[in-house]
C-alpha positions in Angstrom: -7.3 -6.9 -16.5 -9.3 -9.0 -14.0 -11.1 -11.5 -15.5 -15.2 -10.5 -14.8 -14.2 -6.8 -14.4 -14.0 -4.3 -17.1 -11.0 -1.3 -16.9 -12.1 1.0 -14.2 -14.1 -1.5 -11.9 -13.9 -1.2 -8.7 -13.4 -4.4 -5.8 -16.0 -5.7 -3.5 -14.7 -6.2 -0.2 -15.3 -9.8 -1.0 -13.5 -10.2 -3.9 -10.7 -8.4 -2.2 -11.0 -11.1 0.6 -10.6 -13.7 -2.3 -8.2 -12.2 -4.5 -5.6 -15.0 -5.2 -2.5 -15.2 -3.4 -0.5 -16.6 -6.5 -1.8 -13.4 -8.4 -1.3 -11.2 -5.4 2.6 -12.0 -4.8 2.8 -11.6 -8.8 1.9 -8.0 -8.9 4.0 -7.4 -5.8 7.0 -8.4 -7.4 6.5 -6.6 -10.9 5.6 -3.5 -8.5 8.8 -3.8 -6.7 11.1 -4.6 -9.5 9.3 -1.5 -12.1 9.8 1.0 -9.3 13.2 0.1 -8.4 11.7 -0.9 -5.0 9.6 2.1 -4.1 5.7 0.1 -4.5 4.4 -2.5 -3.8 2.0 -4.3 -1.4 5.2 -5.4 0.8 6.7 -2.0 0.2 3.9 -0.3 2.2 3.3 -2.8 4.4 7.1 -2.1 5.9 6.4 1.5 5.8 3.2 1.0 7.6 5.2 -1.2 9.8 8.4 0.7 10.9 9.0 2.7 13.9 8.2 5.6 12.2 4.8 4.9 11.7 4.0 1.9 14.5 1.0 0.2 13.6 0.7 -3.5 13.8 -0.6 -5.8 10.9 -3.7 -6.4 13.2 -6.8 -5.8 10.7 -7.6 -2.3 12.0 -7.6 0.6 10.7 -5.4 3.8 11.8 -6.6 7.1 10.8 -3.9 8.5 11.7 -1.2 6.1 10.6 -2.2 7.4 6.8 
């Protein structure tokens, strides 16, 4: 649990924005190593990445890429 945030909260855009790194590269890791390397933020980002899908880590958002 988040500190601030009770179980179920959602994120402000804002607090997304300024989310800790340290914290951020944390649950990446645990995600990877649980699921035998199936999630995870860096997981999806080289999904969303790969020729297969094409997008580009530019901000924007691609309908159709989801």
């Amino acid at each position: 649990m988040v500190p601030g945030k009770k179980d179920g909260d959602w994120f402000t855009s804002d607090e997304l924005l300024n989310f800790p790194c340290t914290d951020l590269r944390t649950i990446d890791r645990l995600s990877v190593k649980y699921s035998n390397g199936h999630l995870g933020f860096s997981v999806h980002k080289e999904i969303y990445l790969s020729k297969s899908v094409g997008r580009k880590a530019d901000g924007k958002y691609y309908k159709e890429a989801w």
